[in-house]
N, C-alpha and C positions, 0 to 999 in steps of 0.2 A: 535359398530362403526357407527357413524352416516353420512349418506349421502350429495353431496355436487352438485348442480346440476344449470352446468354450458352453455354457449356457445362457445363454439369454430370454427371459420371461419361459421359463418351460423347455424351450425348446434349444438341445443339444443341435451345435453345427462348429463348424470347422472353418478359421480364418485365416486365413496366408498373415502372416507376419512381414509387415513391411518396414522396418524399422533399418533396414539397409537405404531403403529407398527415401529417405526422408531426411535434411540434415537437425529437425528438433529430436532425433534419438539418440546426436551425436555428444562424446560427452565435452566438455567444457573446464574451465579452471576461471576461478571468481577469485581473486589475491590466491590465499592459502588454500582453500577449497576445491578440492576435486568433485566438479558437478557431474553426476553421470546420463543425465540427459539437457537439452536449451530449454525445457520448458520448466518454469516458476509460476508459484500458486502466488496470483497477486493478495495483498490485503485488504480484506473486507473486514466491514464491520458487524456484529451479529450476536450482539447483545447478551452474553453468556454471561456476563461477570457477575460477579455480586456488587450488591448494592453500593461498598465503599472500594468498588474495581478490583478485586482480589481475583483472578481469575478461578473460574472452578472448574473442580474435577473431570467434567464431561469435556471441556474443553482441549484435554489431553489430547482424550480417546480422540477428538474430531480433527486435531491434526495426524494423530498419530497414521489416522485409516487414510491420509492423503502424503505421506511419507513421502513415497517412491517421487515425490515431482524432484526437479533436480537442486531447485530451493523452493523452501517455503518463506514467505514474505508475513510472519504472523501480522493479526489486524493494531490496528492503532491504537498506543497507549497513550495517555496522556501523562507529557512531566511533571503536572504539577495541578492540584484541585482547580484552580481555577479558570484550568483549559480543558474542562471535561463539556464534553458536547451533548450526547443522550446517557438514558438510565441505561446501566448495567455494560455500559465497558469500561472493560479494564484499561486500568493507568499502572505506572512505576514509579512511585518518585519514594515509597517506603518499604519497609523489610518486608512489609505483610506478603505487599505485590510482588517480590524477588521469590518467597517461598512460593506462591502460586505459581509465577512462571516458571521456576524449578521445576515443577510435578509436570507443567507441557512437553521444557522442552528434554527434559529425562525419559519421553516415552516417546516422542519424535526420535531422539536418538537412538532407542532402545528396537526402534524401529526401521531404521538404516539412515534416516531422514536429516535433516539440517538447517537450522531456521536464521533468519535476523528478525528481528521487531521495529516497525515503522513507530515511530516516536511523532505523535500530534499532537498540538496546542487547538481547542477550537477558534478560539479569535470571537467574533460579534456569532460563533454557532454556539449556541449555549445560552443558559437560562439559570437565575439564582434556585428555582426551584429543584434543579438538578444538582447542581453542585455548590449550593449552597453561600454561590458568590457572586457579585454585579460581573457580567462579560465584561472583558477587556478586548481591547482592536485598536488599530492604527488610526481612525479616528472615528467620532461620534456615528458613524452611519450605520444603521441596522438595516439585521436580513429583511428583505421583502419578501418574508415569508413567515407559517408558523414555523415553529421550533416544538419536539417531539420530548414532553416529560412525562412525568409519573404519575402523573393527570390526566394525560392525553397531549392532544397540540394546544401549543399558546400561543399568541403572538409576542415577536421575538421584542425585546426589550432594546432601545438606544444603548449600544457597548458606551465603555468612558473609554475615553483618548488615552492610551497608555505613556506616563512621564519616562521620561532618558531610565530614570533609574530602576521603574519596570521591566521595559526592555531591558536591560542590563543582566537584570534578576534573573526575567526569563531564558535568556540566554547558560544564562549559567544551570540553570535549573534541566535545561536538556542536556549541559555536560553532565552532571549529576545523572540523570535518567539514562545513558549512554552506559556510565560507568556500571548502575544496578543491573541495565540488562543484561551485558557480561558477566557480569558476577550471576545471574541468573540459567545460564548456560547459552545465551545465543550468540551465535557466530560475529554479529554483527548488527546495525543500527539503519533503519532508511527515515532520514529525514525528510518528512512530509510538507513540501512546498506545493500542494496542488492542490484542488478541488472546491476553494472555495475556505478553508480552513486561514489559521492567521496566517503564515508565512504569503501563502499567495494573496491573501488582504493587504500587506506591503506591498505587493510588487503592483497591483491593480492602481492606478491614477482615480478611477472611481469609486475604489475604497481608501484608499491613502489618500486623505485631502492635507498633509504634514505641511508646515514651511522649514521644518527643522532640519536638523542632519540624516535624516529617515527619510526623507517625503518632497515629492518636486519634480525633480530629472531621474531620470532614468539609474544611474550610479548612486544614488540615494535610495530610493525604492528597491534597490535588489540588497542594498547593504545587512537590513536584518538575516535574509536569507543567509549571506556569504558569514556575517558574525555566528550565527550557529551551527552552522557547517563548522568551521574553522575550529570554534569552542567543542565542538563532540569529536572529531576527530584528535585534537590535541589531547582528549581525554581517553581515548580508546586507541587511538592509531587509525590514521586516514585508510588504512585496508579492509577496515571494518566497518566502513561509513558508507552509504548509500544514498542519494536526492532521489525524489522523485519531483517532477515537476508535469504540470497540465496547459500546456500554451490555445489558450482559446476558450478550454475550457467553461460553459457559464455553470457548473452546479452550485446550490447555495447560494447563487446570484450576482456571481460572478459577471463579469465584463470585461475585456483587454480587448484597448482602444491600437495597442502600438508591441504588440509580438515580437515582434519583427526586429523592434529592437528591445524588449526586454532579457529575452532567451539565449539571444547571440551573446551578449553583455554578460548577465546571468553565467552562463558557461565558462565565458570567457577569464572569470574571475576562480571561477573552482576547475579549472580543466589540472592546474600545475598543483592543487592539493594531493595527488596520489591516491583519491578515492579509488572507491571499490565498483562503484556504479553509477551511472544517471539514467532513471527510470523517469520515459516517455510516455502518461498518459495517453489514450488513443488516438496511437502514431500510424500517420498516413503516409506510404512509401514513398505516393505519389507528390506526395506536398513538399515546396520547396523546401518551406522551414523546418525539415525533420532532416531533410538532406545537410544544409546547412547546419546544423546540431552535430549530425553525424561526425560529419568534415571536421568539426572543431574541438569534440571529442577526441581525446587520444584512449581511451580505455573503455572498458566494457560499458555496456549501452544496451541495456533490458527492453525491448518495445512491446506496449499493453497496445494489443490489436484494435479499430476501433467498429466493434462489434453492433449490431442494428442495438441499441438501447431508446425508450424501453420495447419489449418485443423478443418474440423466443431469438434462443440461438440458433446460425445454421446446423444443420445437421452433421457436420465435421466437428460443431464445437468451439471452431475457429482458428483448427490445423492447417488450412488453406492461408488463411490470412495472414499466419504464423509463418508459412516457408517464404509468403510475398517478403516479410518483414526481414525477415536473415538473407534473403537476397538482395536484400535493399541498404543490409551494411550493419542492423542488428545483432548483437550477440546470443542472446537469451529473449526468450518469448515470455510474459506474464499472462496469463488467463484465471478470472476470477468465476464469474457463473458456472463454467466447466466443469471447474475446481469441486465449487460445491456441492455441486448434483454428482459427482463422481469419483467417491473418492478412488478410485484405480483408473484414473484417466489419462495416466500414463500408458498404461496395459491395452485398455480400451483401443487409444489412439495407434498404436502400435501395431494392434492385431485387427484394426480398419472395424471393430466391433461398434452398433448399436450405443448411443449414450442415452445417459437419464435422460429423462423432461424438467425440468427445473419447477419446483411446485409450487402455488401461489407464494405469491410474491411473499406477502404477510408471516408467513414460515420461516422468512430469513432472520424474523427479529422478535417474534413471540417467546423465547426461552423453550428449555427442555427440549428433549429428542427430536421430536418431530422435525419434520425437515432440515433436522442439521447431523445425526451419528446415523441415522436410520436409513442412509438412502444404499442401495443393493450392488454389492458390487459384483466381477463373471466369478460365475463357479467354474 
């Protein structure tokens, strides 16, 4: 095992490199992609764009200085204006946004790096002051919460019931947003079915109140899901396609009354599309239903640890949690707060080094440097 001999805060000292001992050092194959280590920077969100979502310039630099993960998972764009959720992130659905993401992902690569772009609709997350449009959702039910604009917090407004031929729209409008992000330089597309955004708004019974061919039973409820999977991979090549999905999940106000069988279902319908991933919001080793996933998984299976939130991180970062996960039948690890606070947190984790402290919270989403290109990497 060869040594690795760093500084941290002042002080020069000397770390055993354990990266033999570990299998997140190990490298990996994603379709065409040679990953050189299982750990991926998951997607956050973090308010850098410009005002009509153009990504900018600093945002290069903030992937580029976290390269080394073995994917970057960049944060969520929206396909289309009227699935923009807060001020200042970036969407795709026009040339402007393709130039922006150009300049990312030409300095991630420039840099050894490798990215896809999660692709989000907000659904009832979103506000006309924001983007300029009435929210749209699976049916009339608003967030039970405020909603963050350019004003501050409002309270969230009653989305309209989205018509057959909305849906439709919007389906097509993520093939389109698929097609710009490769034309854009990224490897590939994770479609965002979790957290409380629209695609998991379909799958909820307590946000889908539908009687239509959307909305009801369970094979209804996942169908938007399976039609824009289907729609972006038909436009890119299902090897470049990525889910992520949240089972349990409540953020944004979420509720799933019946997991158990939306997930298995769920899967069950995109397991033979020849994707590239399904990426497990915080997936517990221990729990049946991840087991079950796994099992019916035939291909790679990303698992996002599920870390104390809110509340600092363990002091590993959540490298521990990580090895539980790839013992438990995981392919690849996603780690977000890590991420942020570190950008050589591959290095870090490798040579058993000290990590950042994650800085107020509020620093994740104020714009400019601070707490987002400026945090210290080992000398």
């Amino acid at each position: 095992m060869s040594g690795t001999t760093s500084v941290v805060s002042g002080e020069a000292k000397t770390v055993q490199d354990t990266a033999d001992a570990s299998p997140l050092f190990r490298p990996a194959r994603l379709g065409a992609l040679r990953l050189p280590n299982r750990l991926v920077m998951a997607p956050m969100t973090r308010n850098r764009a410009g005002a009509t979502g153009i990504p900018e310039p600093i945002m290069a630099t903030y992937y580029a200085q976290r390269a080394s993960a073995g994917l970057i998972i960049a944060e969520a764009a929206t396909p289309n204006a009227v699935g923009a959720t807060y001020p200042n992130i970036p969407a795709i659905y026009d040339d402007t946004h393709v130039a922006g993401w150009r300049r990312v992902t030409e300095a991630v690569r420039d840099a050894g790096g490798q990215m896809f772009l999660q692709l989000q609709h907000g659904g009832r997350v979103g506000h006309p002051e924001t983007s300029g449009h009435h929210p749209v959702a699976p049916s009339p039910v608003p967030l039970p919460d405020t909603v963050f604009t350019p004003s501050g917090h409002q309270e969230a407004v009653v989305p309209e019931e989205m018509t057959v031929e909305q849906i439709e729209a919007t389906v097509a409008d993520f093939a389109a947003a698929a097609r710009r992000a490769v034309d854009a330089g990224f490897a590939g597309v994770e479609v965002h079915s979790a957290n409380g955004y629209l695609l998991h708004q379909f799958l909820s019974g307590a946000t889908n109140l539908r009687t239509d061919g959307y909305g009801g039973s369970v094979d209804r409820r996942i169908r938007f899901t399976v039609e824009v999977v289907r729609a972006v991979a038909e436009a890119i090549g299902p090897d470049r396609v990525g889910v992520r999905i949240a089972p349990g999940v409540t953020a944004n106000g979420m509720r799933e009354d019946d997991v158990e069988a939306v997930y298995p279902a769920l899967v069950g319908e995109l397991r033979d599309l020849g994707l590239a991933y399904l990426h497990v919001v915080f997936a517990d080793p221990d729990s049946a239903l991840f087991r079950t996933l796994r099992a019916a998984w035939p291909g790679t299976l990303i698992a996002n640890p599920a870390l104390p939130w809110p509340g600092p991180l363990p002091a590993d970062g959540g490298r521990g949690a990580g090895e539980r996960l790839l013992a438990a039948g995981a392919d690849l690890i996603a780690l977000g707060r890590s991420f942020l606070a570190n950008p050589d947190l591959v290095a870090r984790m490798r040579a058993g080094a000290p990590l950042n402290p994650i800085r107020d919270a509020h620093l994740m989403y104020v714009g400019g440097e601070t707490g987002y290109t400026d945090y210290p990497t080992l000398v």
